[in-house]
N, C-alpha and C positions, 0 to 999 in steps of 0.2 A: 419632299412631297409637294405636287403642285394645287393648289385653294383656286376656283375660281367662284368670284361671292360678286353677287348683284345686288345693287342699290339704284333706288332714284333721287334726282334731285326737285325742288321746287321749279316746276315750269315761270321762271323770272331772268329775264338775259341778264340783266344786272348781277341778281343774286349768282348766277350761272358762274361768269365773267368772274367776279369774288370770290367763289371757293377756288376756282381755277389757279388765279391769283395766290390764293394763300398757298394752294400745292406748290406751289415756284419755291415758296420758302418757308418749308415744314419748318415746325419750332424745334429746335437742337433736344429736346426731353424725348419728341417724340420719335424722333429718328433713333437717339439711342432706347427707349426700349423697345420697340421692333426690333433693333439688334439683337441686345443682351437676351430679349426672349425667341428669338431663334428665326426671324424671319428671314431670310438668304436676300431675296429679291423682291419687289412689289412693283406692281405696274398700274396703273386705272388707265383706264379710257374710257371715252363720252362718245355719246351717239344721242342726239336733240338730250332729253333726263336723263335717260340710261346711262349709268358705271357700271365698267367690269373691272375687278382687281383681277390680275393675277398676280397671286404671290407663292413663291417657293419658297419651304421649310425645311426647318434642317428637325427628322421626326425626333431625336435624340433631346432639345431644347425644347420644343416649340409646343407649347399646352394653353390654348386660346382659353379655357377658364382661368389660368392662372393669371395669364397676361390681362384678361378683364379686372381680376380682383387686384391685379399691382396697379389700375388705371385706377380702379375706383378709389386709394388708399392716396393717391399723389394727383395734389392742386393744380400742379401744370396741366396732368392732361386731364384731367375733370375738366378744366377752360379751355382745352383743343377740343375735346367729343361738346362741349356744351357749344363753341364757335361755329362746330360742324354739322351739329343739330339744326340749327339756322337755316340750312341750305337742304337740306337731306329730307327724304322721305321714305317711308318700305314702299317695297313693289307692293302691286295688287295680290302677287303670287306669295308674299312672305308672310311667315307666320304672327301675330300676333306681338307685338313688343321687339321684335329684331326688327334692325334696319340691314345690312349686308344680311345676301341670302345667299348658300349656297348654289352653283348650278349644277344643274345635272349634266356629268360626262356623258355623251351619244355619239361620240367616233371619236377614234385617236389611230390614227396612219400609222404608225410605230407599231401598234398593236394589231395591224390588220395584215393580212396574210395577203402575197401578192394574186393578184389576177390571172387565168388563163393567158 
């Protein structure tokens, strides 16, 4: 299955420049469990604040509450989401206590029927 989940960052070039940086060289905990929890592939991109993840799941693994409560039970990545909190903020459109928000799908070419 494909996530696409939006996030902002702190409008700070420095801080900006910094997470960017730390993406170059995820910490080894956090790669493996996005694996082991079923993540296939992950991508972000930046546009000025704005991140977009896209990531693809494999739907058989991949249980994003579960994957939360193995974060919140393991120190490493408690100090990845607490490093990444630093730089992060919700969009104006997200609810309440989330920082990645979903997007809403509005066209997909695959799924469209061709033209006259």
């Amino acid at each position: 299955m494909r996530h696409c989940l939006m996030l902002d960052l702190k409008d700070d070039g420095e801080a900006i420049a910094a997470y960017e940086a730390h993406h170059r060289a995820v910490w080894p905990e956090v790669l493996t469990q996005l694996r082991e929890e079923g993540v296939l592939q992950m991508e972000i991109y930046r546009l000025g604040t704005r991140l977009c993840m896209l990531m693809e799941t494999d739907d058989a693994r991949f249980d994003p509450e579960r994957m939360a409560q193995r974060a919140a039970a393991d120190p490493r990545l408690q100090a990845w989401e607490a490093l990444m909190d630093r730089f992060q903020q919700a969009t104006p459109f997200s609810e309440a206590g989330r920082k990645w928000t979903p997007a809403a799908l509005i066209f997909d070419l695959r799924a469209s029927q061709p033209g006259p």
